[in-house]
LOMAR-783432 format. One record per residue (C-alpha): residue in one letter; x, z, y. Coordinates in nm, 4 decimals. Each point is the difference from the previous one (the first is absolute). Layout:
<nodes>
[A [X Z Y]];
...
</nodes>
This chain:
<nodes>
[X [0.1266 3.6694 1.9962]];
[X [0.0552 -0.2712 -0.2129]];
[X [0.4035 -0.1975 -0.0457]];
[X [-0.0195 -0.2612 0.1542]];
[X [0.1359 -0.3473 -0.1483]];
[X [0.1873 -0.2525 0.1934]];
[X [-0.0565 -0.3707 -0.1279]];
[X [0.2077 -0.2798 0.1179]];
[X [-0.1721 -0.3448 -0.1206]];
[X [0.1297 -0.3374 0.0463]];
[X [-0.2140 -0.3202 -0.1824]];
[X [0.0577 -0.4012 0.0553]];
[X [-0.2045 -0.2893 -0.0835]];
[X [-0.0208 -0.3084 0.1167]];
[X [-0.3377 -0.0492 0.0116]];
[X [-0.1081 0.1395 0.3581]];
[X [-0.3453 0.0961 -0.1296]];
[X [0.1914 0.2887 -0.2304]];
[X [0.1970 0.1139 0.2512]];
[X [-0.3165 0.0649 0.1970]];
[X [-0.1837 0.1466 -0.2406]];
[X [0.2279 0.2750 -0.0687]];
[X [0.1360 0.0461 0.3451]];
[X [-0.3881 0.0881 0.0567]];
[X [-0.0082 0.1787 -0.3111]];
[X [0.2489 0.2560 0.0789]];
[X [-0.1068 0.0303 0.3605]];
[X [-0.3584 0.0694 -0.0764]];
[X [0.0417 0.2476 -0.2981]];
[X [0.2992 0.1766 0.0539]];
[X [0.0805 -0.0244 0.3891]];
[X [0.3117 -0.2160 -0.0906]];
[X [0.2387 -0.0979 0.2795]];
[X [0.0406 -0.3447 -0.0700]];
[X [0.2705 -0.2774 0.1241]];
[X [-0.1604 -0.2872 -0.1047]];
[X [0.1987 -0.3907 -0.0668]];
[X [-0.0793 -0.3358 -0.0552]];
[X [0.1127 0.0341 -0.3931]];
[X [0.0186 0.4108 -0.0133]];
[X [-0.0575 0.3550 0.1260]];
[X [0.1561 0.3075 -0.0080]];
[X [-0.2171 0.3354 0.0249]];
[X [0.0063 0.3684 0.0402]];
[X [-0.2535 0.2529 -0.0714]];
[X [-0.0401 0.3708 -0.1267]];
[X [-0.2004 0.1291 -0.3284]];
[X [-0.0690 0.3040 -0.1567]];
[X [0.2907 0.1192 -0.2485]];
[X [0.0770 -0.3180 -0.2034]];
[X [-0.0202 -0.3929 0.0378]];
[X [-0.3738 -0.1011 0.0463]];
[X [-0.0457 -0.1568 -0.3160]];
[X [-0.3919 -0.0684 -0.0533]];
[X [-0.0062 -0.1316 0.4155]];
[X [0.2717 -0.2361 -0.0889]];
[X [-0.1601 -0.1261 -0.2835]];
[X [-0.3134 -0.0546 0.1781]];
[X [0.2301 -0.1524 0.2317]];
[X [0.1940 -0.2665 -0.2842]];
[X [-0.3731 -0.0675 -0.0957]];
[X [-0.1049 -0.1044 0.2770]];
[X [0.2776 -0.2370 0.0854]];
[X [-0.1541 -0.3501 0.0134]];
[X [0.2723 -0.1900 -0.1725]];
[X [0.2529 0.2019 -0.1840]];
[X [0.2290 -0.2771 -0.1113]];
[X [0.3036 0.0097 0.1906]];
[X [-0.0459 0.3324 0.1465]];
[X [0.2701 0.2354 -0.0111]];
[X [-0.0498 0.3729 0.1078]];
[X [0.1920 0.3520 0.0030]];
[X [-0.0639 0.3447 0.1301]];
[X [0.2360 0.2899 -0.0147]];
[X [-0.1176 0.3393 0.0315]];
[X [0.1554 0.3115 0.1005]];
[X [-0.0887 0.3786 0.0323]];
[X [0.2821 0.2177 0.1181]];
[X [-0.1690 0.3000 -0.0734]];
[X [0.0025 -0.0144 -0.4016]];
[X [0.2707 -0.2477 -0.0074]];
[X [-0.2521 -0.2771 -0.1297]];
[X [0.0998 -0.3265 0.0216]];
[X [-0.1742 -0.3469 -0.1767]];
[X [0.0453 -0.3770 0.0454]];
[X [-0.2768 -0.2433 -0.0917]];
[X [0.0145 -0.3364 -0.0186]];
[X [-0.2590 -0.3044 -0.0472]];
[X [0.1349 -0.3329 -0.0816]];
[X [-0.1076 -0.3258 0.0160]];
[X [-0.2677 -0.0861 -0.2762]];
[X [-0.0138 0.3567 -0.1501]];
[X [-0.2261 0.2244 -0.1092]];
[X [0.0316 0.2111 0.2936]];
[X [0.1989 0.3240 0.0857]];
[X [0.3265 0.0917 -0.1541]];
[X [0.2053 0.3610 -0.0173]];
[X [0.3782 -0.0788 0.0670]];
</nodes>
């Protein structure tokens, strides 16, 4: 039985076709639950020990215009104490370790 990883994601844009794309992102390829906004989104979803990192960066790839978009997930697993915050912001190269 693998730990299971608890990921709480938020992201904002104000382009609405971002804000789409991931909302649909995370909902087709990790079962997300998803509250999605005019301008933002907040998420939850589980994953296998750690933070998902090669899904999210297919994810920040595929975002159509990363310019203003701003994104952060922290993940937590209870069961070895593991704990990480990553963090995308705007114009960047993608995913950064807190």
């Amino acid at each position: 039985m693998a730990n299971i990883c608890e990921n709480t994601f938020f992201a904002s844009s104000k382009k609405p076709e971002n804000i789409e794309y991931i909302s649909k992102f995370l909902i087709d390829n990790l079962e997300a639950d998803v509250s999605e906004y005019d301008t933002y989104l907040d998420a939850y979803f589980d994953s296998k020990w750690t933070f998902p990192e090669k899904i999210m960066d297919e994810l920040y790839k595929g975002i159509p215009d990363k310019s203003d978009v701003y994104m952060h997930c922290l993940s937590v697993e209870y069961g070895c104490l593991y704990h990480a915050l990553h963090v995308v912001e705007p114009n960047s190269e993608g995913w950064q370790d807190v």
